[in-house]
N, C-alpha and C positions, 0 to 999 in steps of 0.2 A: 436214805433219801426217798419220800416218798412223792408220787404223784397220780393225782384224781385228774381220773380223764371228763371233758366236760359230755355232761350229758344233754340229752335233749332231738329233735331229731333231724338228721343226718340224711341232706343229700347221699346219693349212689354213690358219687363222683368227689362225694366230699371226704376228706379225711380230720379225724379226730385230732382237738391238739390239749395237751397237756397243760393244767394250773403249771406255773412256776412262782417261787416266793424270789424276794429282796435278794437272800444269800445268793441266789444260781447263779447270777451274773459275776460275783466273783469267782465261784467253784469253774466257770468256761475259764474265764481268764488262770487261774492254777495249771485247768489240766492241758489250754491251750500252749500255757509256757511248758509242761512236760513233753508236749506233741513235737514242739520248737526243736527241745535238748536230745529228745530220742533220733531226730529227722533235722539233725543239725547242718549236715551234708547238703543237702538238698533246700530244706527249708529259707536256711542264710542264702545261698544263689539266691532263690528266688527272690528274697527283697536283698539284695543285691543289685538283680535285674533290674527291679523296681526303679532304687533307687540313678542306676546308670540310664535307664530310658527317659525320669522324670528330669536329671539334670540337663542331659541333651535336647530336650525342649526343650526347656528352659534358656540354656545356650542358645540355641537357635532364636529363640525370641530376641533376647535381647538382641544378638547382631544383626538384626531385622528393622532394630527400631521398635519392636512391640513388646517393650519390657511391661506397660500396660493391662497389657491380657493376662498375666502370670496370675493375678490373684482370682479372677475368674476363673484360670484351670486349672488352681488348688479347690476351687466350688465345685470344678467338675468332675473332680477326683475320688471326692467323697460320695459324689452320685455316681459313679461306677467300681466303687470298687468291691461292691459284692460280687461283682464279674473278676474282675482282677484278679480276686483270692480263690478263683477256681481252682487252681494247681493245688493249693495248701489243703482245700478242704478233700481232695484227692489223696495228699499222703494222709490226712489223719483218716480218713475211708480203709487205706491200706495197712496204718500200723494198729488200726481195730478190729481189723479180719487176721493177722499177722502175716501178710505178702512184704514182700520184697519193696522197696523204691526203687525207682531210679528216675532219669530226669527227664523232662518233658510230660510230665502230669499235669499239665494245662490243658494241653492237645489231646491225651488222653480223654480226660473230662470234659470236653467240648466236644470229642464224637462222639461219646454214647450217647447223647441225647440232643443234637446241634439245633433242630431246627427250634424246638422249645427253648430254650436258651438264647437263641437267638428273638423271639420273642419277647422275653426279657429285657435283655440287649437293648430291643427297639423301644421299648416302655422307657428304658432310664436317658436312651438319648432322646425320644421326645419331652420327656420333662426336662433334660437342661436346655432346650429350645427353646421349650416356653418359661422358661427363667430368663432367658437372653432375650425374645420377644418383651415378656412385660416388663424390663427395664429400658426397652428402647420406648416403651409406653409412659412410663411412669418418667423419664427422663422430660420427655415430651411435654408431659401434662403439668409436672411440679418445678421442673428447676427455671430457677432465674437467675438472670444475668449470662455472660456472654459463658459460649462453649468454653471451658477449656481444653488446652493442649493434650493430646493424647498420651503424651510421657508423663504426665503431670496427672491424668485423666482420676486415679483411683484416692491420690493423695489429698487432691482439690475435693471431691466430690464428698467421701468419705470419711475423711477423716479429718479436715477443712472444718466444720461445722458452721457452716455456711448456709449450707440449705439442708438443714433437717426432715422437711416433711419428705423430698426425694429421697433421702439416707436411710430415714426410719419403713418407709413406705416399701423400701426395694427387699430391705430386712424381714422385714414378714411377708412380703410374698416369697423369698428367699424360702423363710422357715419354713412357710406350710406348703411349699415344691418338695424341699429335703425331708417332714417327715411326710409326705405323700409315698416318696423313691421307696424312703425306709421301710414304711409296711409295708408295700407290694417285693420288697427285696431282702428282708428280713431272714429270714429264711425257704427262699421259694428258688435261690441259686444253689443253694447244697442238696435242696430236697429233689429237686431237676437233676442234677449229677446221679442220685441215690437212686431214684425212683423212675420208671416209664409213665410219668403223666405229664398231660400234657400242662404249658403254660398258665392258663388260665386253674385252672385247679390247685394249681401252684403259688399261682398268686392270693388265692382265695384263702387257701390256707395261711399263707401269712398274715395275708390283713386280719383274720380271725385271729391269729397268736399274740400279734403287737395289742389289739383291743380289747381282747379279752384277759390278757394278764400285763396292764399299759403300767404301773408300778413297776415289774422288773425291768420289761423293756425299754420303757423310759432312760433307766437307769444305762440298761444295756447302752441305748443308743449315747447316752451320756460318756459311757466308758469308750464306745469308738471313737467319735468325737476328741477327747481326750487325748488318746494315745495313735492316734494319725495326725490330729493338729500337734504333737510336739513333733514329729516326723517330719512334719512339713514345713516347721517353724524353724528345725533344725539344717534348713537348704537341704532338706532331702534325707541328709543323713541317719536322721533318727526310723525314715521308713525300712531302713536294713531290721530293725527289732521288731519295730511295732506293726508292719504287715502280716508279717509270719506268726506272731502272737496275735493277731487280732484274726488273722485267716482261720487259724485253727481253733481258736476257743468258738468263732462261729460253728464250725461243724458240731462241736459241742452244745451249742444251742440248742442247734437243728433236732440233736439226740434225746435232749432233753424233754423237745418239745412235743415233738411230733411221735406218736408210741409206735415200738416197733414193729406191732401187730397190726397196724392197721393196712 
């Protein structure tokens, strides 16, 4: 497998990122499901966790009364979960140096580099902010006719086909929030784990990787998409697989993209 590093010239601060074609995005997901089976032990807890923590909100919501909110915090799941799959991209770090596992490689991976991370962090929760801001905007501005009930609230609005221009409108400011998250998060959570740079350098390099090779990544982001919406389709269940596989073929991304020499 080859790869041409792009040329051209090169902030100080900048790092190089690699062409990638159409195939690589399946070759992550391959050697991510090998990272899975070698780091089964560990890997399965961890979307295990996943899964025990997302059902327990969930629970909690509805005996709340705010069964409502759930589909927005499957929205907001997907804009955090480059953060989530820290641990994962930690064991496939470890079973590529050939170290040992064992568990708590989240914590791990969060102190070698916290504050930059934390950075990050802050980036994907102000974008779901302002995903929650401009629907309380566009609510405002498009819908008509009387509020509905809040238990009723996503069924009425959304899938009612009722008022369109609110539905369609909240949809692509939706989209271009999520892939905003995505370039800046593509790989700038594994390469922070990996790497002593800071935040912004980190970001910078992703937004470069997603734009300069938007064919694979497209694709990529199609395949997360994918295989966390059955996860999440499946009341949770399906994220026992498809975190730990979608965690680890990221780190493989990250490998692919960014050369080790730089």
């Amino acid at each position: 497998m080859e790869h041409t590093a792009v040329a051209g010239d090169i902030r100080p601060d900048e790092i190089r990122v690699n062409r990638v074609t159409l195939a690589q995005p399946w070759q992550w997901i391959e050697r991510g499901w090998q990272d899975m089976i070698r780091a089964r032990k560990y890997s399965l807890t961890y979307g295990a966790v996943i899964v025990l923590i997302s059902g327990l909100m969930t629970l909690g919501l509805m005996v709340e009364g705010l069964t409502f909110i759930v589909p927005f915090l499957a929205a907001g799941f997907y804009l955090l979960a480059p953060v989530i799959g820290l641990g994962l991209y930690q064991m496939s770090a470890r079973l590529e140096r050939g170290e040992p596992l064992h568990f708590c490689h989240f914590l791990e991976a969060w102190k070698g580099n916290q504050a930059q991370l934390g950075v990050i962090t802050a980036g994907l929760l102000i974008i779901m902010q302002l995903w929650m801001m401009a629907n309380f905007v566009l609510f405002a501005l498009l819908y008509t006719g009387m509020h509905p009930p809040l238990e009723n609230f996503f069924s009425t609005v959304f899938l009612s086909g009722k008022n369109p221009a609110f539905a369609f409108a909240s949809i692509g400011v939706g989209f271009l929030l999520a892939w905003l998250a995505y370039a800046i998060s593509a790989i700038s959570v594994p390469m922070l784990m990996d790497r002593k740079v800071d935040g912004f350098t980190a970001i910078r390099t992703s937004v470069k990787a997603v734009t300069e090779n938007w064919p694979a990544m497209t694709l990529w982001a199609a395949l997360i998409v994918f295989f966390v919406g059955v996860g999440l389709l499946t009341f949770y269940v399906g994220l026992f697989i498809a975190m730990p596989l979608i965690g680890h073929a990221t780190w493989h991304a990250y490998r692919d993209i960014v050369p080790a020499e730089a």
